[in-house]
N, C-alpha and C positions, 0 to 999 in steps of 0.2 A: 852524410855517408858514414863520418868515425861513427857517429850516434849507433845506426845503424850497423856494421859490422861488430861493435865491443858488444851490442845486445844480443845478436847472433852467438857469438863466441860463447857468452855467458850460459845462455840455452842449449847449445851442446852441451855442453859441461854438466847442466842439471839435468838434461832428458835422458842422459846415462842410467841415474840411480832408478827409473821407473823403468826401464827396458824388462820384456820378458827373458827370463832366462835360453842359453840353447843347449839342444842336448847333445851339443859336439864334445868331445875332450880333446878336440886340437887346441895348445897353448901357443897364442899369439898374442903381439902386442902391435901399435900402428907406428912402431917404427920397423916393425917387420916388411920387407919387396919380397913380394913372393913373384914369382914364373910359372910355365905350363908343369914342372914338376910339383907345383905342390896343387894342382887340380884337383877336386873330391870328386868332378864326373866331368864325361861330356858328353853331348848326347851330340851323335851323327844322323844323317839320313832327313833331312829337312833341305827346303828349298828357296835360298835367300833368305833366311831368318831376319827380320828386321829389328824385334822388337820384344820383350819379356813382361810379363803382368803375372806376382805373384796373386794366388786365390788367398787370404788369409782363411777364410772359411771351410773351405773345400781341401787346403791344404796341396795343392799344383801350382803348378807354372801354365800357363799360358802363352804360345809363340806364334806370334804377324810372320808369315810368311810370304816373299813377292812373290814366288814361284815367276821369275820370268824379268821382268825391268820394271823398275820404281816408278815408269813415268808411262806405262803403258794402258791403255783403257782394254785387256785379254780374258779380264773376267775369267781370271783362272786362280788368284788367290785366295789364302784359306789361313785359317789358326791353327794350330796344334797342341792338345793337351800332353806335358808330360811329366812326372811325378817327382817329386822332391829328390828321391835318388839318382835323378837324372834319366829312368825308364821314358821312350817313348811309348806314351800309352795310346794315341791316337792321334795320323796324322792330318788327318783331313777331318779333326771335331767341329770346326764351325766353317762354312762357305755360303757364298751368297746365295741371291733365286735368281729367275729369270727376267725378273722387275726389276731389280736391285744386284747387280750380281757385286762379288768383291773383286778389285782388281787387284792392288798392290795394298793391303792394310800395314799400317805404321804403327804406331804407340797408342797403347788399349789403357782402360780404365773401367773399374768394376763400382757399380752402383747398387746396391743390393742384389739382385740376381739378375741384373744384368750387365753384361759384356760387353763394354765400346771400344771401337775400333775404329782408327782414320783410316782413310781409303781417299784416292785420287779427287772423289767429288762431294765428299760426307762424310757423315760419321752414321755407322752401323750396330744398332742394338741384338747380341746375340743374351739367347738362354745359358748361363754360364753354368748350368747342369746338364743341361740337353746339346747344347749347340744350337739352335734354332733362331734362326733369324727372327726379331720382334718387330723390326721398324728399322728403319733409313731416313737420314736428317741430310735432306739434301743443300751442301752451298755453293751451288754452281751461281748463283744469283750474287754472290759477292765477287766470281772469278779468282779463285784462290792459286795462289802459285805453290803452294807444295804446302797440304795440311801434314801434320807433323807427330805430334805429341797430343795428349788428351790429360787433365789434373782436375780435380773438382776444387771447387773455394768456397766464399763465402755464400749462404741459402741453399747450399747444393749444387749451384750452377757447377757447370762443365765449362771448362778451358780449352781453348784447342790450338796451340803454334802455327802459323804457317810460316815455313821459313824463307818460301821464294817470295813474301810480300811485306812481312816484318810486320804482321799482324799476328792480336791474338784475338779470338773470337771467345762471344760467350755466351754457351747454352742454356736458358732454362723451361723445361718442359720443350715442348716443341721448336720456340721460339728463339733465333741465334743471332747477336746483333755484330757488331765489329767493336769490342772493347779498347781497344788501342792499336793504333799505327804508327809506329815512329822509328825512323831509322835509329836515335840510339837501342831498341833493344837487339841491335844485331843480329839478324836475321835468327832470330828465336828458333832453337829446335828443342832439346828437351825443357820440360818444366814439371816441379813437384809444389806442392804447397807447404808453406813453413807458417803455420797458423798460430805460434806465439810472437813472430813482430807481425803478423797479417800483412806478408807478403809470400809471392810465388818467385821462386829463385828460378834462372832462367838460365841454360845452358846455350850458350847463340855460336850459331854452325861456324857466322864470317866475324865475329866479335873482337877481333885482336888480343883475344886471349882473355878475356874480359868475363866474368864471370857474372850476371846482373841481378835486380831483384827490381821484382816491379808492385806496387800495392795496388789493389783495384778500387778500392775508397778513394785514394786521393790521388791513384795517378801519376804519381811519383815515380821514375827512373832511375836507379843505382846501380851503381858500379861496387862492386862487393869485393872481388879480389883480382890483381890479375895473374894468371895462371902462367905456370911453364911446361903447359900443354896448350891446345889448341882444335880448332875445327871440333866441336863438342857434340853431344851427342846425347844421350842416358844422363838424366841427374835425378835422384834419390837420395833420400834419408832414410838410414839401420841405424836404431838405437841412437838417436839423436846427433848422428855424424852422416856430414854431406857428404857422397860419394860423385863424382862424374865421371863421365868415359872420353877419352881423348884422343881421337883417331890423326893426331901430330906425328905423339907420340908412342903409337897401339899401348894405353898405358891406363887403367885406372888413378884419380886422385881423390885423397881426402882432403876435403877443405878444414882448417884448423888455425885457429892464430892469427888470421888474417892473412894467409897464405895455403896455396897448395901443395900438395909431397904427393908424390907419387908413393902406389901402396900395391899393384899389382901390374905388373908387365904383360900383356895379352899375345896372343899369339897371331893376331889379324889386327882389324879396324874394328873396334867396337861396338856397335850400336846400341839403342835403344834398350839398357839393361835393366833388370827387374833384383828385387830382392825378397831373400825369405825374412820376413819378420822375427817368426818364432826361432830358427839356425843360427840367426847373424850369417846367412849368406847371398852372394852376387850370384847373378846369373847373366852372361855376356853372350849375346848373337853378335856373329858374321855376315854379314849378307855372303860376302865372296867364298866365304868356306862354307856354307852351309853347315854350319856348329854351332851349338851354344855349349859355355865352359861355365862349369861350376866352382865357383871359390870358397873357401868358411873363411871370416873376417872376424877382428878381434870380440870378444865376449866381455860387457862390462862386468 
């Protein structure tokens, strides 16, 4: 575990100097708390926002909407494109069919130009130009208690949390098998991949504050930091610094030094937050407010 946290550390520190630049002139540093006063947007008018998936390509934001309950089979959910400056540009850009419809989709993940999306019983491949539904990966056949989060790893394969069964599942091509179950990863809900120690850092909903990392080679479970936040949510890396969402304490944290600081105070419960690459910015949904709030974070 030290091994592993001081290589972490190290590699923040060096994925700084390759960062692209952003084109903000906000001056901030990360001992900066920022609050709902220092917002660059929010965008209103969405319904249960669960979840944010920056395009790096296309240049958008991406937003899971339940439109309705997290746990309902209503076949009424949908995504929403909306634009770097916080414009909602369309809300209902990607929704199921009649075969496949979307209920409540969660945490999306972009594959070349396609769109994934967890939903109550799969994960959903949309046209991340058009919107259009490509295919449906159904895992009713493993009984999953709450799919969650979506990351790619190693070959490409797809990741997917389920946080009511403390499973992660793993895509490739059609085929999805059950990669690990173990009650240490604490009911796993966000996950990014951290592909210089080749592991996926894991944000776990009931974790005790507990920050994890799990490797898929070898299987290994760690305990990485433990937080003074809690019930987690969204976890990302901008510019080689881990960021999570902390619905304890409605509160973003960076992880840093083998420890967490909070870096932005939110104005709800968190979710599933996305980031711009190219800005150095967050982007935070609500389910209960139906918002997502745009932050600029520091610029190496």
């Amino acid at each position: 575990m030290d091994r592993l946290l001081l290589l972490i550390a190290a590699l923040l520190v060096a994925c700084q100097a390759d960062s692209v630049p952003a084109d903000s002139t906000i001056d901030l540093d990360w001992e900066t708390v920022q609050d709902s006063t220092d917002r660059v947007a929010v965008v209103t008018g969405l319904s249960g926002p669960e979840a944010v998936r920056y395009d790096v390509v296309g240049d958008v934001f991406f937003v899971s909407n339940f439109n309705g309950d997290g746990d309902d089979r209503d076949a009424n959910g949908f995504i929403s494109r909306v634009s770097v400056d916080g414009t909602l540009e369309e809300l209902m850009f990607a929704v199921g069919t009649d075969v496949s419809p979307l209920h409540a989709p969660r945490g999306m993940f972009i594959q070349g130009d396609t769109l994934w999306a967890a939903d109550i019983d799969g994960l959903h491949g949309f046209n991340r130009l058009s919107g259009e539904q490509l295919k449906f990966i159904d895992f009713r056949m493993f009984e999953p208690g709450f799919l969650n989060d979506v990351a790619s790893g190693p070959l490409g394969a797809l990741y997917v949390t389920d946080t009511g069964r403390s499973r992660i599942y793993r895509m490739l091509g059609d085929q999805v098998t059950v990669a690990v179950e173990d009650s240490l990863l604490g009911q796993p809900n966000g996950i990014t991949w951290f592909g210089d120690v080749g592991n996926f850092l894991l944000a776990p909903w009931g974790g005790r504050q507990i920050l994890r990392a799990w490797n898929p080679t070898t299987g290994e479970i760690s305990e990485i930091v433990r937080s003074t936040g809690g019930f987690f949510d969204g976890i990302e890396v901008v510019n080689g610094e881990v960021i999570v969402a902390s619905q304890a304490d409605s509160s973003l944290h960076r992880f840093a030094d083998g420890v967490t600081r909070q870096i932005v105070r939110v104005v709800g419960e968190p979710a599933d937050i996305g980031v711009d690459v190219r800005r150095s910015r967050v982007a935070v949904p609500y389910i209960a407010l139906n918002q997502v709030d745009i932050w600029q974070l520091p610029v190496p």
